[in-house]
C-alpha positions in Angstrom: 0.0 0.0 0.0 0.9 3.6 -0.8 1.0 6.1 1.3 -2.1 8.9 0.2 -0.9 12.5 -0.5 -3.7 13.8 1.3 -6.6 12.9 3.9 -9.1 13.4 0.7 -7.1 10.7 -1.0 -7.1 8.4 1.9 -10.8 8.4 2.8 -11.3 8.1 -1.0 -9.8 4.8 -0.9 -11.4 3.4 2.3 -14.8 4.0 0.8 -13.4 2.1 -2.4 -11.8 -0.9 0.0 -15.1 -0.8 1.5 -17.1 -1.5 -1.6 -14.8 -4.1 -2.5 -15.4 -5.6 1.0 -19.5 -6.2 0.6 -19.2 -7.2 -3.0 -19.9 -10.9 -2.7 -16.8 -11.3 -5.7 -14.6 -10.6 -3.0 -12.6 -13.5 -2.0 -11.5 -14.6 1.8 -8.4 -13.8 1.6 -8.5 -10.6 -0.8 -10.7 -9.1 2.2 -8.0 -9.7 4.5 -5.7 -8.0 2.4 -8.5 -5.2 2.0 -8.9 -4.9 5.5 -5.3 -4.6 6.4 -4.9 -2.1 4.2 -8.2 -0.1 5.3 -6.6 -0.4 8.8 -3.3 1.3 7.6 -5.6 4.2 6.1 -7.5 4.6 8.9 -4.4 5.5 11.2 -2.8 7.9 8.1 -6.1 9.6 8.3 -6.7 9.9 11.8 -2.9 11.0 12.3 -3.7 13.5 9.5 -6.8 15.0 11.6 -5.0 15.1 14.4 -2.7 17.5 13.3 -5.0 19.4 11.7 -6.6 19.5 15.1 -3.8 20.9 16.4 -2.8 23.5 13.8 -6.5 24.6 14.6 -6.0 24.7 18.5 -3.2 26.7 18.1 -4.8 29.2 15.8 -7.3 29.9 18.1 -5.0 29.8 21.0 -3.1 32.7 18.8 -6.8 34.4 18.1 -7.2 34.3 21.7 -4.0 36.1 22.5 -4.7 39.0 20.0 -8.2 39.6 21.6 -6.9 40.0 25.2 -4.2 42.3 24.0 -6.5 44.2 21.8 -8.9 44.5 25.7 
């Protein structure tokens, strides 16, 4: 599995793996390779909105700052 350039691209591909999951086609073991790599995504994408998480914390934090002073 590649890693996605971008959280868009990731949770583009889950919903793909996951359509590939309920389609009856899908073979034992290719939905265990599926679900590994679903698994992988789902930690690149909640690392991703974790730090976005952040930046926003500290954007407000710095919002926060420029009110008081502004007071």
């Amino acid at each position: 599995m590649r890693t996605p350039k971008s959280f868009e691209e990731g949770m583009e591909r889950l919903n793909t793996i996951l359509v590939q999951m309920q389609s009856e086609e899908t073979t034992l073991a290719d939905s265990v390779k599926l679900y590994a790599e679903a698994a992988s995504l789902m930690e690149y994408c909640h690392a991703a909105l974790e730090k976005t998480s952040l930046q926003i914390s500290e954007i407000d934090a710095k919002l926060a700052g420029t009110v008081q002073e502004e007071s």
